[in-house]
C-alpha positions as CSV (number, residue, x, y, z in Angstrom):
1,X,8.9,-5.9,-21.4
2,X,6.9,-4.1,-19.6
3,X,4.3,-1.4,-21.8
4,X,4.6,-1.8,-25.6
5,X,3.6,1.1,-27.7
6,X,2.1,0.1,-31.0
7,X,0.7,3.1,-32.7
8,X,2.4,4.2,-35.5
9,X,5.2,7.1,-36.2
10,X,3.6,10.8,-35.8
11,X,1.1,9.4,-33.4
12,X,2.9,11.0,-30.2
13,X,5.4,8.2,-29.9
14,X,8.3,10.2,-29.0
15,X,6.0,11.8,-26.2
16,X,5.0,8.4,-25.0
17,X,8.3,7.1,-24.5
18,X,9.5,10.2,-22.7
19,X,6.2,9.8,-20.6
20,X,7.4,6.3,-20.0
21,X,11.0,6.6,-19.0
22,X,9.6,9.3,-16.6
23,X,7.3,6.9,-14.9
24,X,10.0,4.2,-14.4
25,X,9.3,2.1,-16.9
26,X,12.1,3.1,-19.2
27,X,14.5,2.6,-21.1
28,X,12.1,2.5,-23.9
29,X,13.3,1.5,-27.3
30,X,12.2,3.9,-30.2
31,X,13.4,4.0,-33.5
32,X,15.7,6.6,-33.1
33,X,17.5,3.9,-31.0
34,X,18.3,2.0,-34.4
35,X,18.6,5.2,-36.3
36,X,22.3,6.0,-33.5
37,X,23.2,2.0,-33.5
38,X,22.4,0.8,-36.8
39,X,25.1,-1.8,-37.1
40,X,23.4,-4.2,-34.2
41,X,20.0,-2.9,-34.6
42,X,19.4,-3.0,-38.4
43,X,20.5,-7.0,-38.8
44,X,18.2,-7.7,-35.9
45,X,15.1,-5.9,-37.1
46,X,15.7,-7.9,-40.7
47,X,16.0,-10.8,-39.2
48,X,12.6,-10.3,-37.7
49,X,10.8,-9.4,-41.0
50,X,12.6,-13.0,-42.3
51,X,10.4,-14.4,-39.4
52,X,13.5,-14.5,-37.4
53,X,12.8,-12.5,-34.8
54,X,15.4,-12.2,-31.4
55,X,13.2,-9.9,-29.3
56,X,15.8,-11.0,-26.0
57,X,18.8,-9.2,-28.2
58,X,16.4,-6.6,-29.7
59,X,15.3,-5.0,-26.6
60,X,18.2,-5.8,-24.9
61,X,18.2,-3.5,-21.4
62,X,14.6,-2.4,-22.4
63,X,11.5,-2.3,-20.4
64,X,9.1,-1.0,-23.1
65,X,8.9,-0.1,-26.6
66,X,7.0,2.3,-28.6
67,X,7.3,3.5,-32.3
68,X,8.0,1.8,-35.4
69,X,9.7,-0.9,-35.7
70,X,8.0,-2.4,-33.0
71,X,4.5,-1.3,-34.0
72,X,4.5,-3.5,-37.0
73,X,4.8,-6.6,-34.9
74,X,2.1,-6.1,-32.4
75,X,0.9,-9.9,-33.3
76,X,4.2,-11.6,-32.6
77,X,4.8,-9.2,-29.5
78,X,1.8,-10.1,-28.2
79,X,2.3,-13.3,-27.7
80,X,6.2,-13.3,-27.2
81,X,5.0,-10.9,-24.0
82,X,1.9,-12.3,-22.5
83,X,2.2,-10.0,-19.3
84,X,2.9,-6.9,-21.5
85,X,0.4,-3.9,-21.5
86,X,-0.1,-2.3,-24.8
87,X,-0.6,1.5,-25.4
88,X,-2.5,2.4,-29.1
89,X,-1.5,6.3,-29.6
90,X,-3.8,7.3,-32.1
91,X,-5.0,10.9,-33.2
92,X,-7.3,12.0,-36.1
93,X,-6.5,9.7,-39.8
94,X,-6.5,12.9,-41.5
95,X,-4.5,14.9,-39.8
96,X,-2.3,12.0,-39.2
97,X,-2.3,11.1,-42.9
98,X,-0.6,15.2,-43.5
99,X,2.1,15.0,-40.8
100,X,3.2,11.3,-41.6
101,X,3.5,12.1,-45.4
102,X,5.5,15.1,-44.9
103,X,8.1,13.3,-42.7
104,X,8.4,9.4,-42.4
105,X,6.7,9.0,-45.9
106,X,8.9,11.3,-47.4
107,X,11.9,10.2,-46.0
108,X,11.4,6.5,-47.0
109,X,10.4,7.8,-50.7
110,X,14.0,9.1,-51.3
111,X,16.1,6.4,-49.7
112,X,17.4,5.7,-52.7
113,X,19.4,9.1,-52.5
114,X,20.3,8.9,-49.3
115,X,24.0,8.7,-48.0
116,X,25.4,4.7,-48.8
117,X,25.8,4.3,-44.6
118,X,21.7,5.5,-44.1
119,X,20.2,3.2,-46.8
120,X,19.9,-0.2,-45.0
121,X,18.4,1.3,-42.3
122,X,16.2,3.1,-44.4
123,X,15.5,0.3,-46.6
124,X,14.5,-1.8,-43.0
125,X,12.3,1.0,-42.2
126,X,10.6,1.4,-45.9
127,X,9.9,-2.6,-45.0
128,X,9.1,-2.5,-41.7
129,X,6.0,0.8,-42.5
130,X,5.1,-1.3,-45.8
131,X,4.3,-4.6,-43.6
132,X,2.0,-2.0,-41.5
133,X,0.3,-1.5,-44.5
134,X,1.7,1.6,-45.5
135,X,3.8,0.7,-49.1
136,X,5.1,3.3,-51.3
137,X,2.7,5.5,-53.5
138,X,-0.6,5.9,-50.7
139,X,-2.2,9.7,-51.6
140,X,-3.6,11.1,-48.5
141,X,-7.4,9.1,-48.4
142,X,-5.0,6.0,-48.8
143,X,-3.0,6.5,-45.6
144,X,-5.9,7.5,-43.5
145,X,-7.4,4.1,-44.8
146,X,-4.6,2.3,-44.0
147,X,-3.9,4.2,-40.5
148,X,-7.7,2.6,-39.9
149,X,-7.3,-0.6,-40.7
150,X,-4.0,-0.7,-38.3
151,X,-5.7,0.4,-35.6
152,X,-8.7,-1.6,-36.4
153,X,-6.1,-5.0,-36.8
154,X,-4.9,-3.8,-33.5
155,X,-8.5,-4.0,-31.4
156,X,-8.9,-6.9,-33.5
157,X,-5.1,-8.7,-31.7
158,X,-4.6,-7.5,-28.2
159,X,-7.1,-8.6,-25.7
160,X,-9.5,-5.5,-24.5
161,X,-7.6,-5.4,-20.7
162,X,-4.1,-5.2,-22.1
163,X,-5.1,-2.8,-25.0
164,X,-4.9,1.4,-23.9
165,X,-6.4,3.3,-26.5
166,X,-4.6,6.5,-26.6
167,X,-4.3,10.3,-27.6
168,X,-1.1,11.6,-25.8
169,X,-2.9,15.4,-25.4
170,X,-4.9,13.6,-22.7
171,X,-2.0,13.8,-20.5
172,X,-1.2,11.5,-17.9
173,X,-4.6,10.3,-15.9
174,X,-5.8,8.1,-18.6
175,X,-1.7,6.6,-18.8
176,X,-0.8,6.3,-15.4
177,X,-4.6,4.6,-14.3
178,X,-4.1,2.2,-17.3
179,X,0.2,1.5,-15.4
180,X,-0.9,1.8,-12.1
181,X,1.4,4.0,-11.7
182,X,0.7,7.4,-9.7
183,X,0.6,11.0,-12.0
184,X,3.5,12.9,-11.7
185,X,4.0,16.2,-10.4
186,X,5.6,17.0,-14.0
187,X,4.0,18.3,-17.2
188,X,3.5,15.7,-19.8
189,X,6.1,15.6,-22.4
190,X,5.3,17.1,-25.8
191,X,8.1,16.7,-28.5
192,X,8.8,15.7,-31.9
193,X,6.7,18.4,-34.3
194,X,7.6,17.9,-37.8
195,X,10.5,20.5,-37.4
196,X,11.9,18.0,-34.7
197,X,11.7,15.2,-36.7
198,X,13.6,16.8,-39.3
199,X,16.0,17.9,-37.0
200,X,16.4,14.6,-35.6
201,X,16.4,12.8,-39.0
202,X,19.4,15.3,-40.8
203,X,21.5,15.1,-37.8
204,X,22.6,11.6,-39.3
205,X,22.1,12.1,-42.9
């Protein structure tokens, strides 16, 4: 593994891992990767909240990683990757706090009613955002706290010289210094508004 993105859904991870793959560091594993194979990748990702973690199976034919569920083990990552660099997208709490508790918060609240072939991996990702500190029944102060205090944990984990803080609308120089990689002669990705994520999301359901 090569970059490991560990800032939370609606930070810009869909955007980072398209900015990823385009820089050659790809494939990078996202949750939408568990969302289309849910019968390998929703056992494996249980497993690892158990404490039985198989990050050689998990990221099988990766390079890097962004989104949840890999952002809520940046602690065990960390030190199962000690050459790893590690990108924090982050963006205002507030803000943040709106667009995550229209989509991902709201998805996870009705997982109950979701299709029968949806709910375990629905149920792994209610678990997975919970253990981030993000459990069911937050208002909007409470997710902004809690979107803090994972960034703050973060700081707190990864070693300053492995650690990118990140908002994706400042493009590629800040990304590609941070890689050494050289800036493309490309326009940085921008993807995944709510409407996306929506679209994304029902296209299973």
């Amino acid at each position: 593994m090569k970059v490991i993105g560990i800032g939370v859904g609606r930070t810009g991870t869909y955007s980072l891992k398209l900015a990823i793959e385009q820089l050659g560091l790809g494939p990078s594993h996202h949750m939408e990767v568990v969302l289309h194979d849910m019968a390998e990748q929703v056992p494996l990702w249980r497993a690892a909240l158990d404490g039985r973690p198989d990050w050689a199976r998990i990221y099988d034919g990766f390079a890097s990683a962004v989104d949840w569920p890999t952002a809520g083990f940046f602690r065990e990552l960390s030190a199962a990757f000690p050459e790893a660099r590690f990108v924090l997208t982050h963006r205002d709490a507030g803000t943040w706090a709106d667009s995550f508790g229209a989509t991902i918060y709201k998805l996870l609240a009705g997982r109950d009613q979701a299709p029968p072939e949806m709910r375990d991996w629905l149920q792994m990702a209610h678990d997975v955002v919970a253990r981030s500190g993000f459990p069911g029944g937050l208002d909007r102060d409470g997710l902004a706290l809690a979107f803090a205090a994972h960034n703050d944990a973060v700081r707190r984990t990864i070693p300053a010289d492995r650690l990118l803080e990140y908002e994706v609308r400042e493009g590629w120089a800040p990304l590609c210094s941070f890689l050494d990689v050289p800036v493309p002669d490309a326009p940085f990705p921008r993807t995944n508004d709510r409407a996306e994520f929506w679209d994304r999301v029902t296209g299973k359901l």
